[in-house]
C-alpha positions as CSV (number, residue, x, y, z in Angstrom):
1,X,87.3,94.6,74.0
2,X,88.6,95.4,77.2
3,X,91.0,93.3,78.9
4,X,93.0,95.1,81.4
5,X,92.3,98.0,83.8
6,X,95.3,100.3,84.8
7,X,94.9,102.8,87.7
8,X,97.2,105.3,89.2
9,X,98.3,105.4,92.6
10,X,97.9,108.7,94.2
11,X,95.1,110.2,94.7
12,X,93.5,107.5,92.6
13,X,93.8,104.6,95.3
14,X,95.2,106.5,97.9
15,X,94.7,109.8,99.4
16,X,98.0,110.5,99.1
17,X,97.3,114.3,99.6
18,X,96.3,114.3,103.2
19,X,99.1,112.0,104.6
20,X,101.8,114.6,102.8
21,X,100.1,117.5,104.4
22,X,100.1,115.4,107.7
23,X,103.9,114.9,107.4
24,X,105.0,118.0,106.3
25,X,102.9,119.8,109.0
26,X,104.7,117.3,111.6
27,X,108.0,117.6,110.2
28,X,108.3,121.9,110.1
29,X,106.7,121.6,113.9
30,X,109.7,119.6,114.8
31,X,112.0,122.0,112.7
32,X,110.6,125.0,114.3
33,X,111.5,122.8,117.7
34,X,115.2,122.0,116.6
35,X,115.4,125.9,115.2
36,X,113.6,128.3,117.2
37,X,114.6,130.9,115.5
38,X,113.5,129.8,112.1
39,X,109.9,131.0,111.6
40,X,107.6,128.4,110.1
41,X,106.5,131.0,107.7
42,X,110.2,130.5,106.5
43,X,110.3,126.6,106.4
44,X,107.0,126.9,104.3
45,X,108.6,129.2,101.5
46,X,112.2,127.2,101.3
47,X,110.0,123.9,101.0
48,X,107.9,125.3,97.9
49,X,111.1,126.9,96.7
50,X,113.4,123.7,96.7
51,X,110.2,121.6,95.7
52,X,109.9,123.8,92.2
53,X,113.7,123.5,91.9
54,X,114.0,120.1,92.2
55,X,110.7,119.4,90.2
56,X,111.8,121.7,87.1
57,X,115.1,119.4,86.7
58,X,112.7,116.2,87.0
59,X,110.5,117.6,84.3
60,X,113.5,118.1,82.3
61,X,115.0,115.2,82.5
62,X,117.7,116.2,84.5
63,X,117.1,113.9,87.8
64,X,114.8,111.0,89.2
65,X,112.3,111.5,91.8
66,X,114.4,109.4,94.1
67,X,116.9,112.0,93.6
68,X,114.3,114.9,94.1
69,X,113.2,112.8,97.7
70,X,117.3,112.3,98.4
71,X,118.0,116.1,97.9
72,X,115.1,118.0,99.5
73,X,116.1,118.2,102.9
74,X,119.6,118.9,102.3
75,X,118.2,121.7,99.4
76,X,115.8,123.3,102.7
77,X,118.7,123.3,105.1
78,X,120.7,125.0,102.8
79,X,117.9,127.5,101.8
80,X,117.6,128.5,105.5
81,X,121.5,128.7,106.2
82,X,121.1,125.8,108.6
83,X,124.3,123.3,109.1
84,X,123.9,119.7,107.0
85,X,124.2,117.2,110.3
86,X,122.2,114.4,111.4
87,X,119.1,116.1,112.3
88,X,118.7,116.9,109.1
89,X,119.1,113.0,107.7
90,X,117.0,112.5,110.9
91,X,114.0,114.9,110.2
92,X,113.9,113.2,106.5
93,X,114.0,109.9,107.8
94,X,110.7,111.6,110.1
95,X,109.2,113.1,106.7
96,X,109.7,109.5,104.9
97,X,108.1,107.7,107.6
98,X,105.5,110.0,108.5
99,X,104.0,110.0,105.0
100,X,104.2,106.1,104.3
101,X,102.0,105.6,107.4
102,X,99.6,108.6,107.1
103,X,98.7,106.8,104.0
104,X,95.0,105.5,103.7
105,X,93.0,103.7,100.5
106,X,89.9,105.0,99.3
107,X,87.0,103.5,100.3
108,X,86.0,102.7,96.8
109,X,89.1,100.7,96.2
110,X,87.0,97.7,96.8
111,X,86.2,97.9,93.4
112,X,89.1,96.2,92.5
113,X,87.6,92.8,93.8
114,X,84.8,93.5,90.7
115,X,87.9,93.5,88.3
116,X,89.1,90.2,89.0
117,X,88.1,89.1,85.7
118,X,91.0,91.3,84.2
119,X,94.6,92.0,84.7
120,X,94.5,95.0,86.6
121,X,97.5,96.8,86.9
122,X,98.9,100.1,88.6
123,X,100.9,103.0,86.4
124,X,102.5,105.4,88.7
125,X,105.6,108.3,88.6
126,X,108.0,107.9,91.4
127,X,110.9,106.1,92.9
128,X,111.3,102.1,92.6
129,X,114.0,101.7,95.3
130,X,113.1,100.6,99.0
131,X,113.0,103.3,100.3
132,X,110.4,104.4,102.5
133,X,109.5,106.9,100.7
134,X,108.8,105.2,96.9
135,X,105.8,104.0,95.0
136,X,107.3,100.2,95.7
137,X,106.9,101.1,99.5
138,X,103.6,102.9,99.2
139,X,102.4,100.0,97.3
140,X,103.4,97.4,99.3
141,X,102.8,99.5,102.6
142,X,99.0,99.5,101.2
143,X,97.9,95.8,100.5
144,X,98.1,96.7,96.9
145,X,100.9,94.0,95.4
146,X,98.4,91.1,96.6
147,X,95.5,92.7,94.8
148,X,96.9,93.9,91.9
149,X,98.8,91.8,88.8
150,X,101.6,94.2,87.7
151,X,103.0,97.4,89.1
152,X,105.2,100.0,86.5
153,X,106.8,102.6,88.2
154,X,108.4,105.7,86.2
155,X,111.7,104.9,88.3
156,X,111.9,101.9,86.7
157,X,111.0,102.2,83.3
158,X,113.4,105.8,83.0
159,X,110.2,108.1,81.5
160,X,107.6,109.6,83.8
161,X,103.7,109.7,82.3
162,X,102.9,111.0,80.1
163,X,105.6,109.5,78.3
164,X,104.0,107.0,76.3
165,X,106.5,104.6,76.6
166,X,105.6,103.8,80.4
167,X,101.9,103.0,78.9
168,X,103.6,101.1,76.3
169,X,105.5,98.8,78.9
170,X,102.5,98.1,81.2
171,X,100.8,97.0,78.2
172,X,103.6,94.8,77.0
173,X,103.6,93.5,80.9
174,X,100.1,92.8,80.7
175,X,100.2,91.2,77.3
176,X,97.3,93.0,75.9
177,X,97.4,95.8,73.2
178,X,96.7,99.5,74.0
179,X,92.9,99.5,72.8
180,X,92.7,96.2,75.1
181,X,92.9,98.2,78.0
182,X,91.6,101.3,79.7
183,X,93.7,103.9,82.4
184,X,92.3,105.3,85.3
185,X,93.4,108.0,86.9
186,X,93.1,111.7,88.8
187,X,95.7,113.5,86.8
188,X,94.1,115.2,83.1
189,X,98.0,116.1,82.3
190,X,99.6,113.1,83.3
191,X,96.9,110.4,83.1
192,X,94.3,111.2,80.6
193,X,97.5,112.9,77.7
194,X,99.2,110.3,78.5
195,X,96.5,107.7,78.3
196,X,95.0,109.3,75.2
197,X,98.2,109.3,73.4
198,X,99.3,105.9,73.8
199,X,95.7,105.1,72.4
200,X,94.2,103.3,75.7
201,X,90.9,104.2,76.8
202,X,91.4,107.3,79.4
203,X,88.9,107.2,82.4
204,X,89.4,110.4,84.2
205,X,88.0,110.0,88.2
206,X,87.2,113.2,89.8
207,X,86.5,113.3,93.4
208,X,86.3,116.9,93.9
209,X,83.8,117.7,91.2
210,X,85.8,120.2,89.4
211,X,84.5,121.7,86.7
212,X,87.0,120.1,83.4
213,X,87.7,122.6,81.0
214,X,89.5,120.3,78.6
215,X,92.2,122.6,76.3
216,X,93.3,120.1,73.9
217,X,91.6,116.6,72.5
218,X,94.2,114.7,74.5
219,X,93.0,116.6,77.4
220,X,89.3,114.9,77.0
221,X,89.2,111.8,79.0
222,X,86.4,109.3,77.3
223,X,84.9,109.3,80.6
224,X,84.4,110.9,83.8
225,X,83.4,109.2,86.9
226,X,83.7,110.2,90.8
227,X,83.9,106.8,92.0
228,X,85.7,103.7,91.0
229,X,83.2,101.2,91.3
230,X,81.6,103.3,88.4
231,X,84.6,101.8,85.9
232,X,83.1,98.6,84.5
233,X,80.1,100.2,84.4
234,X,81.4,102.7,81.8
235,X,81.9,100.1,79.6
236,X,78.3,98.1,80.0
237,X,80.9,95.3,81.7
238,X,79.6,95.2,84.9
239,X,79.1,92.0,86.2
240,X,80.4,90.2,82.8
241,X,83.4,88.0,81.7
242,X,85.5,89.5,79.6
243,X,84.9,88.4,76.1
């Protein structure tokens, strides 16, 4: 029986896509501004660059994402031979800000007012600080920590999904057991492995209608829906109690 519903944050609440394009898109027009002489062509092939850089030492281990968001701008500015000063702490501080508020919910995220009868929760990878640029923020930023009854953040917790253990703490946090809850999410590597691994039911939402070619049995959500008001209904729950 079902007790408690776990959702990602980006691009599972949030269209967290969009607001990143909008910032970065802002941020390289005021580089190219500060820099004439720097093509935007340029900025654009440091930035992927640094990013894979920074995210291969994440991946292993090697750093936290609030270190990946601390050390990208200094990384670009050294990958186009420009002098570490102010403006680069300023443009960051730009990025950071620009992002938080190009933030937006889904639409569906009203579903969350038909879960009221469980302990919903959110499961995310990212920084914990207060920063502007963390899940805390981005949660907070949102209207989510009124709506929502426990938050576990990968920068917290020390393991990133889809390390079991964070699964294994927002259950703890919740009080309930895996197979008491279910984990929604957009991510089949991050969110449905690591969902399916830790043995909580994995509820896979697809907004794009991509066509899921699922490797691996861990990579096979138990369901598939485009829209989160279609979670309970998975589960014949809609409109009932928990039992």
């Amino acid at each position: 029986m079902i007790k408690a519903v776990f959702f990602d944050l980006d691009e599972t609440l949030c269209d967290s896509d969009t607001a990143w394009n909008i910032a970065v898109t802002e941020t390289f027009q005021r580089l190219c501004e500060r820099e004439p002489n720097v093509s935007e062509a340029a900025i654009t092939e440091a930035w992927t660059a640094v990013h894979q850089k920074l995210f291969q030492h994440l991946n292993a281990g090697k750093c936290s994402m609030a270190e990946v968001r601390d050390r990208r701008f200094g990384c670009l500015f050294k990958e186009l031979n420009l002098p570490i000063d102010s403006a680069m702490e300023e443009l960051s501080d730009f990025f950071c800000s620009r992002y938080l508020t190009g933030l937006r919910l889904y639409e569906d995220v009203t579903a969350l007012e038909e879960l009221q009868a469980y302990h919903v929760g959110i499961i995310t990878n990212g920084a914990h600080d207060d920063h502007t640029d963390s899940q805390l923020s981005k949660v907070r930023h949102l209207g989510l920590s009124e709506r929502i009854q426990s938050l576990t953040i990968s920068g917290e917790i020390g393991v990133r999904k889809p390390n079991l253990e964070i699964f294994k703490v927002a259950c703890e946090r919740a009080d309930v057991l895996p197979e008491e809850a279910i984990f929604v999410g957009d991510s089949v590597q991050n969110d449905v492995v690591g969902a399916n691994r830790a043995g909580i039911t994995s509820v896979l939402i697809n907004r794009k209608s991509d066509v899921l070619t699922p490797k691996t049995a861990d990579e096979q959500p138990d369901y598939a829906i485009s829209n989160l008001h279609d979670v309970l209904s998975c589960f014949g729950y809609l409109g009932k109690e928990p039992q």
